[in-house]
C-alpha positions as CSV (number, residue, x, y, z in Angstrom):
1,X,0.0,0.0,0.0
2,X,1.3,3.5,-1.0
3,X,0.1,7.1,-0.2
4,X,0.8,10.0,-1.9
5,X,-0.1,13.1,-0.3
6,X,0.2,16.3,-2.2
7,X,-1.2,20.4,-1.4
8,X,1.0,21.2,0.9
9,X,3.0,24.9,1.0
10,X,3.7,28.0,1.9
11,X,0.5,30.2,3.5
12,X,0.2,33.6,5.1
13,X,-1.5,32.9,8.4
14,X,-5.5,33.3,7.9
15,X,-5.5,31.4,4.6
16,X,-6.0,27.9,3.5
17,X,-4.8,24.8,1.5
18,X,-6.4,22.1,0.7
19,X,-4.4,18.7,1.3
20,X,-5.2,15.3,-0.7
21,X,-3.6,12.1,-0.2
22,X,-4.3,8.5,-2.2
23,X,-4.2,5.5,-1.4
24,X,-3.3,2.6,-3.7
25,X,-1.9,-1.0,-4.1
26,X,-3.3,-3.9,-2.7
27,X,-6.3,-1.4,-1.2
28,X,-9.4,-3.1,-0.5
29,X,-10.5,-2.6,2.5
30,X,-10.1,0.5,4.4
31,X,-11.0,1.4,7.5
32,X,-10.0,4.9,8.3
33,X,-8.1,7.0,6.9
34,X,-6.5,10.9,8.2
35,X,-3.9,12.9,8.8
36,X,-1.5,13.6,11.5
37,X,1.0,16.5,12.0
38,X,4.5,16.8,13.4
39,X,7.2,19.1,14.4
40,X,10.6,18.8,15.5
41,X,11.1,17.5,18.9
42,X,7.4,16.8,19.3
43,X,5.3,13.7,18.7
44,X,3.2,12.9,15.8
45,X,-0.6,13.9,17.1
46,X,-3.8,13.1,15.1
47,X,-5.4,16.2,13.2
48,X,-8.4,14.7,12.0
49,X,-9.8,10.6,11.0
50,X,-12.5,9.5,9.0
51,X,-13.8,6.4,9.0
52,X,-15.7,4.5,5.8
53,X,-18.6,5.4,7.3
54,X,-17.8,8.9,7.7
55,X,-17.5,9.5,11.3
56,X,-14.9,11.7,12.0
57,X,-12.3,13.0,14.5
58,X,-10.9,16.4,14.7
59,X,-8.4,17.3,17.9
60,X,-9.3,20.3,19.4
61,X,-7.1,22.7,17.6
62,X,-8.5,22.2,14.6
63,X,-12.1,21.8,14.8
64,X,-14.1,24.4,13.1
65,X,-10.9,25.5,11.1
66,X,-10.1,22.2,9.2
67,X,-12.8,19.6,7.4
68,X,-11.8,15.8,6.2
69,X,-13.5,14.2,4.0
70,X,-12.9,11.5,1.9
71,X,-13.6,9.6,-1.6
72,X,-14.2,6.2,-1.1
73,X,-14.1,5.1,-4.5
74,X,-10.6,6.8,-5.1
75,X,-9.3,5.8,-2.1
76,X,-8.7,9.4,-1.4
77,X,-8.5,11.3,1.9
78,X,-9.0,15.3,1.8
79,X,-8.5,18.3,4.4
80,X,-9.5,21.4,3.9
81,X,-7.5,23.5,6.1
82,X,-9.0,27.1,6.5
83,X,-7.7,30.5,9.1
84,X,-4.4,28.8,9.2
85,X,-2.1,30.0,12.2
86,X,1.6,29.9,12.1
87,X,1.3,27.4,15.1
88,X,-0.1,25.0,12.3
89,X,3.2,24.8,10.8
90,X,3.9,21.2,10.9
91,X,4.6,18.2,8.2
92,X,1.6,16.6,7.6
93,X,1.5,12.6,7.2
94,X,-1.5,10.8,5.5
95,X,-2.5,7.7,7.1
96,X,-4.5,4.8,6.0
97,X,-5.7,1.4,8.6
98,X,-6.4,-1.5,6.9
99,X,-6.8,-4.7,8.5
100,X,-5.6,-3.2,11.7
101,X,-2.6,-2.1,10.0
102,X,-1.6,1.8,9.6
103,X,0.3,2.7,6.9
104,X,2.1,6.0,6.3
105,X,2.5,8.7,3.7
106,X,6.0,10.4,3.0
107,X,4.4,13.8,4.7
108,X,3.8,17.3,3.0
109,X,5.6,20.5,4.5
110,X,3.2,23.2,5.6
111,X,4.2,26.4,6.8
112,X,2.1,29.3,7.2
113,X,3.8,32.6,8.0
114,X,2.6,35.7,10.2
């Protein structure tokens, strides 16, 4: 299984990007898909999850800024990142379970400046 993530960049703080990743391979099955965030000398946390029935997860810092959503039938996983902060600069990794097992994009560099 291999995800490619792509949209990520360079933002002035208050505007958006929009982040996709795909999934594909021996994909058939998955159960959740979403993207996490990490900077240096910090762990990788959850931004937001959706599951294939479209439940989702946001942590706190990013509800009512950032929206998942995903493409079940392209095996794609979306976030909509909007009123970015500098404090959301971060790589962003793209993550897919399946079968109990995650798998990992390469991450995309975001950095939004003040």
């Amino acid at each position: 299984v291999q995800l490619q993530a792509s949209g990520g960049g360079l933002v002035q703080a208050g505007g958006s990007l929009r982040l996709s990743c795909a999934a594909s391979g021996k994909v058939f099955s998955i159960n959740a898909m979403g993207w996490y965030r990490q900077t240096p000398g910090k762990q990788r946390e959850l931004v937001a999850d959706i599951n294939n029935g479209g439940s989702t997860i946001y942590a706190g810092s990013a509800k009512g800024r950032f929206t998942i959503s995903r493409d079940n039938a392209k095996n794609t996983v979306f976030l909509q990142m909007n009123s970015l902060k500098p404090e959301d600069t971060a790589i962003y990794y793209c993550n897919a379970l399946i079968y109990g097992i995650h798998y990992w994009g390469k991450g995309t560099l975001v950095t939004v400046s003040s």
